[in-house]
C-alpha positions in Angstrom: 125.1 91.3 109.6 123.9 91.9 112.8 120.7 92.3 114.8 120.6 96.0 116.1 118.4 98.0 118.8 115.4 98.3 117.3 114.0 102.4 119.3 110.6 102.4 121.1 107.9 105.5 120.8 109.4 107.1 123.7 112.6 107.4 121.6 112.7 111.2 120.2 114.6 110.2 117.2 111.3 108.4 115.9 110.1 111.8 115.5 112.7 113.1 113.4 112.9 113.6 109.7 115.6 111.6 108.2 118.3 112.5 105.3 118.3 111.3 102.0 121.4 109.0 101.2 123.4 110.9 98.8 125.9 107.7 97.8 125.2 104.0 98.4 128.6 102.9 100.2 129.6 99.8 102.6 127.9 101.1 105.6 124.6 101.7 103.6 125.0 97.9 102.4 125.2 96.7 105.7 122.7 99.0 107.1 120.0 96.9 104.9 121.4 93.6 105.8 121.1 94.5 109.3 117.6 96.0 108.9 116.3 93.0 107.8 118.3 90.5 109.8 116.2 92.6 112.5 113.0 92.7 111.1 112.8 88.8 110.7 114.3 88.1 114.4 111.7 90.4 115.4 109.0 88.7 113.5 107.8 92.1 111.5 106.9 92.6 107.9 109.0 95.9 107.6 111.7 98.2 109.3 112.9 101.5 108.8 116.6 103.2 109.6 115.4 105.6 111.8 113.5 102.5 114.3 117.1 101.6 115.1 118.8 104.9 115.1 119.9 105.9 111.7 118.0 108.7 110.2 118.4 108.2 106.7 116.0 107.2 104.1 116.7 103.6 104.2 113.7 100.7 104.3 113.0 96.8 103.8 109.8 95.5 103.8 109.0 91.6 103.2 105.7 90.9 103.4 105.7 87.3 101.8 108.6 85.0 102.9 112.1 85.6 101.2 110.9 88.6 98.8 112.9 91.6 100.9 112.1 94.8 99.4 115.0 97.1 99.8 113.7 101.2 99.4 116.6 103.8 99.6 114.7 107.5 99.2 111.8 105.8 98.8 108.9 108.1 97.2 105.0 107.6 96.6 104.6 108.3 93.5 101.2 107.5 93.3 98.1 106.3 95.5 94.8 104.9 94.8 91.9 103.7 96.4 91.6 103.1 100.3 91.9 100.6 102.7 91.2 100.1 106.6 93.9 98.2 107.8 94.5 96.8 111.3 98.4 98.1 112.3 101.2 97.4 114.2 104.5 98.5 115.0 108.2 97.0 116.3 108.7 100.4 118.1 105.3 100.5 119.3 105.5 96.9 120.9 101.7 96.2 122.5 99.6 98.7 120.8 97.8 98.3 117.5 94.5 100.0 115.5 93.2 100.9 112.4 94.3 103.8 110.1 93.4 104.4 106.0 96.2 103.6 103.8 96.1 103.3 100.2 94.9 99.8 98.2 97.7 100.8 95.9 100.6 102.5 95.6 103.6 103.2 93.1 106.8 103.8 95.1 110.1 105.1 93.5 113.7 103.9 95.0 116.9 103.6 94.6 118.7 99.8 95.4 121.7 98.9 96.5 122.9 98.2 93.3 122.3 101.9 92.9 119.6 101.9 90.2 116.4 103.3 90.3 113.3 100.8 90.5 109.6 101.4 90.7 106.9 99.0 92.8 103.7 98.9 92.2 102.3 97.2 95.4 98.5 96.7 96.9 96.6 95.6 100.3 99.3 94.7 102.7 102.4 95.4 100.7 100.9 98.7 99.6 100.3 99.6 103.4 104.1 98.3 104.5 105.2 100.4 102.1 103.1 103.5 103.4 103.6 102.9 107.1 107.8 102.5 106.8 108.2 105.1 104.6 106.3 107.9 107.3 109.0 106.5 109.4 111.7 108.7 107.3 109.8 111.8 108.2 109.0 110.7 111.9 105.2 109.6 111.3 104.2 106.5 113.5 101.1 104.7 112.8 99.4 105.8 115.9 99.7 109.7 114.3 97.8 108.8 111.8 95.0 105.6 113.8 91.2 106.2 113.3 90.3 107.5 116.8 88.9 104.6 118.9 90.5 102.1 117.8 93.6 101.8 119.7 93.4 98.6 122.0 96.2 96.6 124.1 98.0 93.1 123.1 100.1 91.4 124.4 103.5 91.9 122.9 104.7 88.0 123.1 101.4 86.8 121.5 101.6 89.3 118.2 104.3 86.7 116.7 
């Protein structure tokens, strides 16, 4: 495993739509040990393949301690319900505000062990979900933040 790069918004390839993975081989295995051996050092809740370069549908999310969601082709299935939710990002280091995500969704993915597994998920790991997956198709939270509510932190303190 290793800790890689993890791409800031000025990065163009955060705006690019990433490709499906078509066979789950050794680098796809590693890529999701290294996604979330950078997603704890970095102290977030979720990271996505194309926030340190890769574009392919690949995502982990952990938002309670040891319980590492691994999402390859991840798809909504289903939403309901709607939350305001205070957001963040590891690419957008400094900058947080509110968007509208879902209370609940249903997400569809393949794991590594190649089956297919369905997550029903609500409040915080209902918005993870949302906000890594419009990662894959170059979305950052700020596309999508309720006007006027951006404001400034300081990047050392959001840990």
């Amino acid at each position: 495993m290793a800790i890689r790069k993890i791409l800031t918004e000025q990065d163009r390839a955060l705006r690019l739509k990433s490709r499906p993975v078509t066979q789950i081989t050794p680098h796809i295995l590693e890529l999701l040990d290294d996604l979330t051996e950078t997603m704890r050092r970095a102290d977030g809740c979720g990271l996505a393949a194309p926030q340190v370069g890769v574009l392919r549908c690949v995502v982990v999310v952990e938002t309670e301690p040891g319980e590492v969601y691994e999402l390859i082709n991840p798809e909504i299935t289903n939403r309901q319900g709607t939350q305001r939710v205070l957001e963040g990002c590891l690419s957008i280091p400094g900058k947080q505000g509110f968007t509208v995500r879902p209370e609940q969704v249903t997400v569809r993915a393949l794991a590594r062990d190649g089956k297919t597994y369905e997550y029903t998920a609500h409040g915080l790991l209902a918005q993870a979900f949302c906000h890594e997956i419009d990662h894959l198709d170059g979305i950052l939270f700020v596309d999508k933040m309720l006007p006027g509510t951006l404001h400034y932190v300081d990047p050392n303190e959001e840990k």
